[in-house]
N, C-alpha and C positions, 0 to 999 in steps of 0.2 A: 249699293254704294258703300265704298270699304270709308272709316273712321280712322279716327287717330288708333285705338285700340287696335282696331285689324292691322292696322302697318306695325306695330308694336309686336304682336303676338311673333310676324313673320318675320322681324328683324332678330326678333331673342331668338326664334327657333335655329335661324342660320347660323346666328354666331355659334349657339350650344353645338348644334350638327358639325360645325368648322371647329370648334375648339376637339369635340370626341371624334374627328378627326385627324386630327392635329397629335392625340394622344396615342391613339391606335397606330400613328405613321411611327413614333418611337419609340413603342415596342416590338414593332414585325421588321425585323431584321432580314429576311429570307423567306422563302415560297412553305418551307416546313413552318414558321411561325404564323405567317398567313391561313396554310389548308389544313393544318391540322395543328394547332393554338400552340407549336414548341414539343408538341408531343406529351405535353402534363395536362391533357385533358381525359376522364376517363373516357373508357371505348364505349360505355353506353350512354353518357354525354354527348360524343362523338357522334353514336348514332340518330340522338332524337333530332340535334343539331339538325344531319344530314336531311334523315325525312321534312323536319319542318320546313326547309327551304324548298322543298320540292309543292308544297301549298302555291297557290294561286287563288284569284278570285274566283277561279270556275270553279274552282274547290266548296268555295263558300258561297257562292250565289248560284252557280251552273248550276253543279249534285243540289241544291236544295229546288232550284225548280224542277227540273227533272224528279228529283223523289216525290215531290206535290203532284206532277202529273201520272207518273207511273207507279206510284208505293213501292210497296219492300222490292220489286224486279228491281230498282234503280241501286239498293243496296246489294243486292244478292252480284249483280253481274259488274260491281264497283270494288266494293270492299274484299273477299273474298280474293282476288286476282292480285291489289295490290297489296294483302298480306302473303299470298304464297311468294311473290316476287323478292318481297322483302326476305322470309325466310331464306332462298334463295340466294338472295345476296351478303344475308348477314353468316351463313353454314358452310358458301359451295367459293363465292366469293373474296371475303373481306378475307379470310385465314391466306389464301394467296399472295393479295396483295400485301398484308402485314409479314411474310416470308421475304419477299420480294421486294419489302422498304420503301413503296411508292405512295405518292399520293392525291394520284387524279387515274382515272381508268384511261387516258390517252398516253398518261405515263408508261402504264402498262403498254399499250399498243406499242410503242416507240422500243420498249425495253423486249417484246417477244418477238416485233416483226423488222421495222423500220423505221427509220424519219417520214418516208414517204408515206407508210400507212395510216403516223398518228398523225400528217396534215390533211390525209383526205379526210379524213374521219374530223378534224377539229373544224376545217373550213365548210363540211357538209354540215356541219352541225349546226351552222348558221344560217342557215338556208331553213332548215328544219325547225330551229326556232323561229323565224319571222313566220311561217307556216302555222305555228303551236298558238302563239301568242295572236296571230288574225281570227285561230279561229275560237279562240277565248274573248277575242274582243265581240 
């Protein structure tokens, strides 16, 4: 049974969360101030940014059960893949797309192929996440 206190905690939280919202609405002016903070953020800011939204909870509870049941194999065929990935994207990629002045990789689609190619790719991509996140849940 929630208390005076409980309804208190979740009252102050919304209002906080609606006021640093409120804040963050009049500063982002534009999709650049949005995805990539006005462009006055460093690039390796930038990048831990990037990776850490890419966390989930399978991250943190999945890989930890998995490692309990399998040991270091849960690391070795985890870890390993998505730092070459990362290398990958931080060497082969990102220098492209900062040439190229974009800042989302559908950006990119649209800018090398078509409209057509970055709505297949953006509306597929929704599909794929209700996909991702079921079977995280």
């Amino acid at each position: 049974m929630l208390t005076l206190i409980d309804y208190l905690v979740v009252i102050i939280y919304g209002v906080l969360v609606a006021f640093l919202g409120y804040i963050a609405k009049l500063k982002v002016k534009n999709a650049d101030d949005y995805f990539a903070g006005g462009k006055k953020v460093p690039w390796w800011i930038a990048a831990i940014f990037h990776h850490m939204s890419g966390y989930s909870a399978f991250v943190f509870v999945g890989m930890g059960t998995i490692a309990y049941g399998s040991g270091l194999s849960a690391y070795v065929f985890y870890g390993p893949p998505i730092f070459a990935a990362m290398m990958i994207g931080a060497y082969v990629w990102a220098p492209r797309w900062s040439k190229m002045k974009i800042l989302t990789p559908i950006q990119f689609l649209e800018q090398r192929y078509n409209n057509l190619t970055r709505q297949v790719f953006a509306w597929g991509g929704i599909g794929i996440k209700f996909i991702d996140e079921g079977v995280k849940l």
